[in-house]
N, C-alpha and C positions, 0 to 999 in steps of 0.2 A: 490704168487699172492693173493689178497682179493677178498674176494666172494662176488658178487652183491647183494645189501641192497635187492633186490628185490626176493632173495632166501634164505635171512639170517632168523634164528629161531626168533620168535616175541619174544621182550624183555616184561617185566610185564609192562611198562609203556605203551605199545600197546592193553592193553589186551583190547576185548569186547564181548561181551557176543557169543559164539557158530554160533548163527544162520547166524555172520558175516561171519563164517567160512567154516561152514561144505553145504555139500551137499545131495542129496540124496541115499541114499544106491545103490549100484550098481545094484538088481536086480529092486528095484525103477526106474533107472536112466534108465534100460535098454530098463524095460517096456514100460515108458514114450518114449524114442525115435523110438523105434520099430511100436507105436499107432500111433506116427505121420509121421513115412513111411509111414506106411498102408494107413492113410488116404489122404495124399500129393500125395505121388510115387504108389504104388501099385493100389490106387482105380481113377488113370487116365492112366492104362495100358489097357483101353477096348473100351477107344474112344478119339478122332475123330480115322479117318481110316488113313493112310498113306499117308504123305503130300508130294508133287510134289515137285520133285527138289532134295534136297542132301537125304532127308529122306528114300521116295521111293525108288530112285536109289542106294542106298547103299541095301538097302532090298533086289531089283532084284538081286544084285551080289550073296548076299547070298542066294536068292531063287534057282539062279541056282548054287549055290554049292552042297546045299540041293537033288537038282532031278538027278544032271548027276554026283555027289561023285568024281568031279573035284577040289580036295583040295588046289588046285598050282594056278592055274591062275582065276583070277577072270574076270568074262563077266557078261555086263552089256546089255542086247537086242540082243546077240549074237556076241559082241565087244568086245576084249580085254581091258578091265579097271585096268591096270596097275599102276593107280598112289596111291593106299592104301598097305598098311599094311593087311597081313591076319586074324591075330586073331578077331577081334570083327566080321568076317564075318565067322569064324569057329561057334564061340557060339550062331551068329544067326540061323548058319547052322544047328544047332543040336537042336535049340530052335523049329523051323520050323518044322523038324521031329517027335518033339512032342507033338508039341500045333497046329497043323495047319499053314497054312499062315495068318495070320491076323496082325493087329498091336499089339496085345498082346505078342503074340510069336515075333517080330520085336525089340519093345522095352524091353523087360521081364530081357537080361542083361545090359540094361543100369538102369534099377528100382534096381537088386541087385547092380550094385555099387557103388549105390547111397548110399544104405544099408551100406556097406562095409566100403565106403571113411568114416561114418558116425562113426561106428565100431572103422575104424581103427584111428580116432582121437580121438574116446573119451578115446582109448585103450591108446596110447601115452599119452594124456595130465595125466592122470588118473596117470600114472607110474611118469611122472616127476612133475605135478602140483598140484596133489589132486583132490577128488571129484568132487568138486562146476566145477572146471575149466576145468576136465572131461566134466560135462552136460553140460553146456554153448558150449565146442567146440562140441558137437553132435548136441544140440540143431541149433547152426548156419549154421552148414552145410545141415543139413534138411531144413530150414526156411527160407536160404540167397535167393535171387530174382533169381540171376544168376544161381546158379546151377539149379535152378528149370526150369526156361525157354531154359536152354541149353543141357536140357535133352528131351526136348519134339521132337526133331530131333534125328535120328539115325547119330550120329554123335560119335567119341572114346575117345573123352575129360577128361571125367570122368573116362573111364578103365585106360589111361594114368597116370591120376593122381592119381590112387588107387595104381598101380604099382611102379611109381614114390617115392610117400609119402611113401610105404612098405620098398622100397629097402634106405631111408633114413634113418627110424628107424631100420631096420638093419643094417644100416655103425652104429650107433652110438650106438646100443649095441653090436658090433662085436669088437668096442674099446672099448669098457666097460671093466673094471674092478674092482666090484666091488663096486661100484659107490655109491656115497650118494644123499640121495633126502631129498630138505627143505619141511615139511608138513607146512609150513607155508598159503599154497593156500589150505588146506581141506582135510589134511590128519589125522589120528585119534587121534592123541595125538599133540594136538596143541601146536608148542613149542620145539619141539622136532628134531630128525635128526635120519632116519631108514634107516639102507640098501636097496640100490634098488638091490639087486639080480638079474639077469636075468632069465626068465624063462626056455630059453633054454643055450644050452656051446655057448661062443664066435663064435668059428669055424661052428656052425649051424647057426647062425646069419651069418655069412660070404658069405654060401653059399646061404644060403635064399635070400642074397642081390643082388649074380651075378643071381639068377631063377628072382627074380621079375626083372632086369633092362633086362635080354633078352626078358621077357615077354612084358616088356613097348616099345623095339622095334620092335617087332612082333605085335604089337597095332599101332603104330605112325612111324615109322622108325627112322632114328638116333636123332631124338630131346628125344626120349626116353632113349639115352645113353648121351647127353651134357647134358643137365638139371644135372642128377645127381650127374655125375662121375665131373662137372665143380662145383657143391654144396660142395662135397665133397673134391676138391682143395682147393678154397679160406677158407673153414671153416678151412686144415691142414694147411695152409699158416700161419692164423693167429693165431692157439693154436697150433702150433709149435709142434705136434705129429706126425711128418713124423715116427718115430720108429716102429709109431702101425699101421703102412700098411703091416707089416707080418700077422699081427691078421687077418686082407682082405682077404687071403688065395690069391694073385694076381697070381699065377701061374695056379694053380686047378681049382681056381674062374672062371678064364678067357675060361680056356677050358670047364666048366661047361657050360660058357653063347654064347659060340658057340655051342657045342652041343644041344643048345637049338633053338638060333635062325638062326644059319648058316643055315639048311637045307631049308627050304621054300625058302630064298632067293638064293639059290645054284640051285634048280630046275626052279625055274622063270625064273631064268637067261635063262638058258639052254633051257628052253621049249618057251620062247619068244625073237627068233631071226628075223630080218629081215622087220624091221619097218621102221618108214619115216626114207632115207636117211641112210638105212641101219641100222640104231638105234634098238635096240631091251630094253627088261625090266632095264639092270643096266645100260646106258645112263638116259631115261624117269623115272626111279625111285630115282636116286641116286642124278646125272644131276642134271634133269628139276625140279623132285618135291622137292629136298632137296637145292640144291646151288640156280640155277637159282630164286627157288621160294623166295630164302630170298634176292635177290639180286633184285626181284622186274622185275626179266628177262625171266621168267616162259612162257611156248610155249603150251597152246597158252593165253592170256594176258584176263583173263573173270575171274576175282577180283578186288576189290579196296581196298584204304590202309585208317583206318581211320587217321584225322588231326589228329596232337600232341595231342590238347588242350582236341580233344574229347577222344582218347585212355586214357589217366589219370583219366578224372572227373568222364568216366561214370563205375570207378571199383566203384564208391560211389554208384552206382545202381544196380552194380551187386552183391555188398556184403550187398546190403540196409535187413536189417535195421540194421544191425550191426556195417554198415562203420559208423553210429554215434557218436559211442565212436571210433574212429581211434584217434582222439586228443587227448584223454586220453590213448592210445596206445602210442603215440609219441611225450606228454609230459614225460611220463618214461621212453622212451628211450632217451632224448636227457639229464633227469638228471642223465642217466647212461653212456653216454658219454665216462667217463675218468675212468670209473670203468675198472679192468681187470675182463675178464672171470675166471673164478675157474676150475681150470684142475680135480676139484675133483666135482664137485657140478654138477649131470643129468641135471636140470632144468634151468641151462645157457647154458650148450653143445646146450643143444634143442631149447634154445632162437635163439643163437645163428647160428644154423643150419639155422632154419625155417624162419629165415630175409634174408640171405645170397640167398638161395635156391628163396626166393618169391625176392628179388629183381634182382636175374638173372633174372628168367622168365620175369620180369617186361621189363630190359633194351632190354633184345633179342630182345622182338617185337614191342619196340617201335622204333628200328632202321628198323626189318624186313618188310615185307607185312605182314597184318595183314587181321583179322575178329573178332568180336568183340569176339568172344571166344578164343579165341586162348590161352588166360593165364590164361583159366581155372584150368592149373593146380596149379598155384598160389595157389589158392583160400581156398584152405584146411589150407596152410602156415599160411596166412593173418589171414584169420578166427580164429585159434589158440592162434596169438600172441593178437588179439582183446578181446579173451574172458580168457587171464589170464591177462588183461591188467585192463580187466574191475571187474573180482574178485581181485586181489590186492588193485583195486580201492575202489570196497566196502569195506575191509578188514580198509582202511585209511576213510573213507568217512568221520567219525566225526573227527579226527585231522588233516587230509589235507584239508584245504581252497580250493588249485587250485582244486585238481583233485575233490571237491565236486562242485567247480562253473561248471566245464568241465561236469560234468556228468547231471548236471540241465541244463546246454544248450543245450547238448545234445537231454535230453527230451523235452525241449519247444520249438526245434527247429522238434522233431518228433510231437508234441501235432497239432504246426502249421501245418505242411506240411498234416499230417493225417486233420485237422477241414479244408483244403484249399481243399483235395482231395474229403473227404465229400460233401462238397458244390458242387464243380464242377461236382460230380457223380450225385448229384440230382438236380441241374440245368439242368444237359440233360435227365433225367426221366423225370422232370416235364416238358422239352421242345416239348418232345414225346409223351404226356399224352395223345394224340388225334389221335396218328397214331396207325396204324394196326400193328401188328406184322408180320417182313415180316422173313423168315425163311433164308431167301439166301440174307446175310448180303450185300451178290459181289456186288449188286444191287443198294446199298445204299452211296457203296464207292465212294472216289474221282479218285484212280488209279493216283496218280502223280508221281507213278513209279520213287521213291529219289533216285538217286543210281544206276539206270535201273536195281532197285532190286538183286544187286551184293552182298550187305549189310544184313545181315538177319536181322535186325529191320527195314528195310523200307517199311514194311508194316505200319506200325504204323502213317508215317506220309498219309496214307487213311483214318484216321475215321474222319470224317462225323457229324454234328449231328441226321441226323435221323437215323444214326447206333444205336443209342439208343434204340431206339423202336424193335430190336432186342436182346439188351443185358440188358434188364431189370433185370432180375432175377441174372448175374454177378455183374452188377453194384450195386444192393439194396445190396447184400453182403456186398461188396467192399465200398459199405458208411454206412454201419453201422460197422463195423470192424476199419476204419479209423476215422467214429465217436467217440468213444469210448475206441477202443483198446489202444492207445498212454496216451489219460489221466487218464486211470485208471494204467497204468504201472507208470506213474507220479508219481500218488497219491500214489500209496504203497512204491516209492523210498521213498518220502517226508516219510511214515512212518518207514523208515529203514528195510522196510521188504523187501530184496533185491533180493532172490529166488526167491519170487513171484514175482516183479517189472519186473526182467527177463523172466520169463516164460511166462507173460502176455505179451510182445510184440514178443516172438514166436508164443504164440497164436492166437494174432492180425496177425503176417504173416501168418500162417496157413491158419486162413478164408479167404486173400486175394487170395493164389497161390491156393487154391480150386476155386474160385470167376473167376481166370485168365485161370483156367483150362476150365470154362464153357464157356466163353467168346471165348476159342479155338474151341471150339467144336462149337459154334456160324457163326466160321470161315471159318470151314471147308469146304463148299461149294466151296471157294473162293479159298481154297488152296489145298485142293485135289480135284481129278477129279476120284476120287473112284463110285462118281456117274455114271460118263461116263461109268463105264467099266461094271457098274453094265447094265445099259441100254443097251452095246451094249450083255452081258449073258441073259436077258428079251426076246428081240429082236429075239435072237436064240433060247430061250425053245419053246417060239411063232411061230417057222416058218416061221417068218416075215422074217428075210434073213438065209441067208445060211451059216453054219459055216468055211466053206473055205473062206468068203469074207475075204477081203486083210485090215486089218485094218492099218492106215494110222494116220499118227502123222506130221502137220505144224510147222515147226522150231525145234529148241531144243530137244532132248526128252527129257530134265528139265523139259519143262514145262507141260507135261503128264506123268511122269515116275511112278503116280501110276498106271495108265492103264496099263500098259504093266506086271505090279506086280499084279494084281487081276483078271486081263487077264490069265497069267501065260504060253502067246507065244508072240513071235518076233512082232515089231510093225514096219510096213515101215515109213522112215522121209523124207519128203518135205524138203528139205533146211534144213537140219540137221546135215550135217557134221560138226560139229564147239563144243568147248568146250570138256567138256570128250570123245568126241566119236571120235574127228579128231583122236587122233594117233592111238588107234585101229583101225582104216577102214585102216589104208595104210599098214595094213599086209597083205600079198597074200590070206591067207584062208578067210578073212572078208565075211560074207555074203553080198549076190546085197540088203539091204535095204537103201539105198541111192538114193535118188529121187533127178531132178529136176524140178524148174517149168514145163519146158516144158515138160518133162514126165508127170508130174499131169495132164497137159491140152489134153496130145495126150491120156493117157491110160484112162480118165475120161469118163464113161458112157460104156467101151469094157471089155472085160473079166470078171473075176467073180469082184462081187459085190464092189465096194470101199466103205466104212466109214473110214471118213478124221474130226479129233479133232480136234479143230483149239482155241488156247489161245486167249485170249482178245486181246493179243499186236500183232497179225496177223489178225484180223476180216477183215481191212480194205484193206489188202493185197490179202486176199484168194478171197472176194466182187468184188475184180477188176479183180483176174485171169480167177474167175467160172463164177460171173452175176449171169444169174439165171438160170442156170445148177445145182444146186446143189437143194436138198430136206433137210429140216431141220428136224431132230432125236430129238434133247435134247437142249437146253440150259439151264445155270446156272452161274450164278455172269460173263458174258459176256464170257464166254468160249460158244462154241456149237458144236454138233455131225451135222457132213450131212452125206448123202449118194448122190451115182448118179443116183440114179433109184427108182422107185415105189415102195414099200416094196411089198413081197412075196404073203402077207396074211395082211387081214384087223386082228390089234390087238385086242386079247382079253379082255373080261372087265374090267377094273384096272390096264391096262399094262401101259397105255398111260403116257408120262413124267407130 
């Protein structure tokens, strides 16, 4: 077989000067990425507070793992919540017992595997690609849009994908033997061809691979085993090394990754019989959340799937700013085409790997049910192949014509989008120039509810222009960042100074996802109700009612589930049987928190005290049941607290909402 031009040693006819090539030294390289965790990921792990809906509720599960050392079933408001995976509520569990309940302790491991994915790519590229192509895949995985906004939810995406991408580069040094690496992409002696040695024997790579893929299904359940062990297929398919599935250790392996993951779900089973219809945990988990859910037949039906057209275009926004050079990605792969892979050469196995792997994930979900994260794990793949797509690139800059028009398009197509973004940020500053800054953004929005909010970006389509005059200080960011940031990366490409031209539109992303951070926290009002639960803890130090009242949640407990998490007790639901909580209630032990109307109307103003939360998208519901039987506590972004009665004690000074 011949080895792809695009791993082959540079001939003297390619030569050009170093700075085309090299990178910066690794404890440089390290430094550099680990500052812009710090400042991205770690320094927005202390605020906003816990947002309503999957974030919170995932939390509560873990907060009650935490208090009652119930490590098998997961309860969510005292409901069996049956339809996740353990581990990411194990690490919350433990995170909890050390940092508190807060959102820092909440998010604290989804910030390390941010770290990690970050790590564990620059750690790969570094081995098969060289240096430069090293920091580039660290830098992208810090800086890409998506990872960053799909981390700000408690959600296992990221652990998924840290596990996923681990137990890859251990199948492919587990078939190693040996192996050579072109330093052609930024390795020390340009030109050259050094052994890639493995760090560790074969066989510890083997087993390293069945720990991480039991681990990615104790994360995610079985997509954590087809992702890879289906990567690992088609890559043997086509480099025809079925022989090196002994090196896999498939016997040992195999019982290593049941002994790891069997147990949790051996006890779940066991410990959760006698659900709707007799159903118990491997029905609802295996069933409903695994088959059904990909078949779009999921019980009970409170998701939606995005269009074809939108699932494709918008990975260019979740991998933005890097999905700019995709063309220049996919111009070199389409003139390698007709090349064979090299049974000997690290740097295509891995090419090779991490297309195979990113475009399973790809096709999965665009058949499956989807949410716009869903092929997050992708994302580490993609990003990889993007940033040795783009050093090779510089590597040609001055002798390839294409790939040097492709990578000025690239930037003048970021130069515009960045001077279009500008404008449009301070067109709505200066629209706002005259309003007051209002703090509770909810106030300002339009609430057209795209999606009936099934979609986690449909908030987006609420802002408003006089949301502006709340998010001044995100948006001045965020237009001088896109003023700037894009044509100065320009201009240093135009002078060939192409580490820098890089680095600068990581850095332009930097000040943005700081910018988007504030902008959340701008938000917060609107999407956690941490306020609420703080007012109804006031309420109580004050005397004003009494800590036995019955606190009370209208609809969903989605749409209050921080309450019930800063609370840190059981909340009754009004019309709330519906979405995660139906199959949990039809087990015999369920707690009575299960209201109806007419409950609410008959127990309303009797027994001890009622406070009843009520979402914006119930206002006019609860209006028509209560009238004006109810007393108003709190409102905020059209959420409101009532009570049925008089408070206890007139409030103290500064208590008042």
């Amino acid at each position: 077989m011949t080895t792809s031009p695009l791993f082959a040693p540079q001939t003297s006819s390619q030569s050009a000067p170093s700075e085309a090539f090299s990178g910066p030294r690794r404890t440089s390289a390290l430094l550099t990425l680990f500052s812009l965790w710090l400042v991205i990921f770690f320094g927005s792990l202390f605020s906003p507070p816990l947002l309503d809906d999957a974030d919170a509720t995932h939390a509560n599960a873990a907060r009650n793992m935490a208090t009652t050392g119930d490590l098998v079933t997961l309860k969510v408001n005292g409901i069996r919540y049956l339809e996740k995976a353990a581990l990411p509520y194990w690490l919350d569990a433990i995170s909890f017992r050390v940092f508190g309940f807060n959102a820092f302790a909440a998010h604290l491991p989804q910030a390390l595997g941010v770290l990690l994915l970050a790590l564990l790519g620059y750690h790969w590229s570094h081995r098969a690609y060289g240096e430069r192509a090293a920091f580039y895949t660290g830098l992208s995985v810090l800086t890409s849009t998506g990872i960053f906004l799909f981390t700000r939810i408690y959600i296992p995406e990221v652990l998924l994908s840290l596990f996923i991408c681990t137990a890859l580069y251990c199948f492919l040094q587990a078939l190693g033997e040996n192996e050579e690496k072109s330093v052609l992409l930024g390795g020390a002696t340009r030109g050259s061809v050094v052994e890639n040695s493995a760090v560790f024997s074969p066989s510890l790579y083997a087993y390293a691979m069945w720990t991480a893929l039991a681990l990615a299904v104790l994360t995610k359940g079985l997509i954590g085993l087809v992702f890879p062990l289906g990567a690992a297929f088609f890559y043997l398919l086509v480099t025809g090394q079925w022989r090196s599935l002994r090196h896999l250790k498939p016997v040992s392996g195999l019982l290593l990754f049941f002994a790891i993951a069997a147990p949790w779900h051996i006890l779940a089973g066991l410990r959760n019989t006698g659900g709707m219809n007799g159903h118990g945990f491997f029905w609802f988990y295996f069933v409903n959340e695994h088959f059904l859910r990909f078949l779009g037949k999921r019980y009970p039906k409170d998701y939606n799937k995005l269009p074809g057209y939108l699932f494709w275009s918008l990975h260019l926004v979740w991998l933005f700013p890097w999905s700019l050079f995709s063309p220049v990605a996919i111009v070199q792969g389409w003139r390698l085409r007709h090349q064979s892979v090299s049974t000997r050469s690290f740097p295509a196995k891995t090419t090779l790997l991490l297309a195979i792997y990113a475009a399973l994930v790809l096709v999965f979900f665009s058949i499956s049910t989807n949410q716009e994260y869903y092929t997050f794990p992708a994302y580490l793949a993609l990003l990889t192949l993007i940033a040795v797509a783009l050093v090779r690139s510089e590597a040609a800059y001055d002798e390839d014509g294409l790939l040097r028009r492709w990578i000025t398009a690239a930037h003048a197509f970021y130069t515009l989008v960045g001077l279009a973004s500008a404008g449009a940020l301070a067109y709505g500053l200066w629209s706002s120039r005259n309003l007051p800054f209002v703090p509770d953004i909810g106030e300002m929005l339009a609430h057209r509810g795209v999606g009936d909010y099934t979609l986690s970006m449909s908030h987006f389509f609420d802002l408003t222009g006089p949301s502006f005059a709340a998010l001044r200080l995100p948006a001045s960011l965020a237009a001088l960042a896109f003023a700037f940031g894009p044509a100065i990366a320009w201009r240093l490409r135009a002078k060939r100074l192409h580490l820098a031209s890089t680095t600068a539109i990581a850095l332009t992303s930097t000040v943005f996802l700081v910018a988007a951070h504030i902008a959340l926290i701008r938000f917060s009002p609107m999407l956690s109700s941490e306020n609420m639960a703080r007012k109804i803890q006031q309420l109580e130090a004050d005397h004003a009612i009494a800590p036995d009242s019955q606190i009370m949640l209208f609809g969903d407990q989605s749409y209050g589930s921080s309450i019930g998490f800063y609370l840190g007790r059981v909340v009754s639901l009004v019309d709330g049987r519906s979405s995660s909580m139906i199959f949990g209630s039809t087990f015999p032990d369920a707690p009575p928190i299960f209201l109806t109307h007419d409950d609410l109307v008959r127990d309303w103003g009797t027994g001890p005290r009622k406070v009843l939360f009520v979402p914006l998208e119930r206002r006019d519901e609860v209006d028509h049941i209560l009238g004006s039987r109810k007393i108003l506590l709190a409102e905020t972004s059209g959420k409101a607290l009532f009570t049925d009665r008089p408070l206890d004690r007139p409030l103290s000074t500064g208590s008042s909402h």
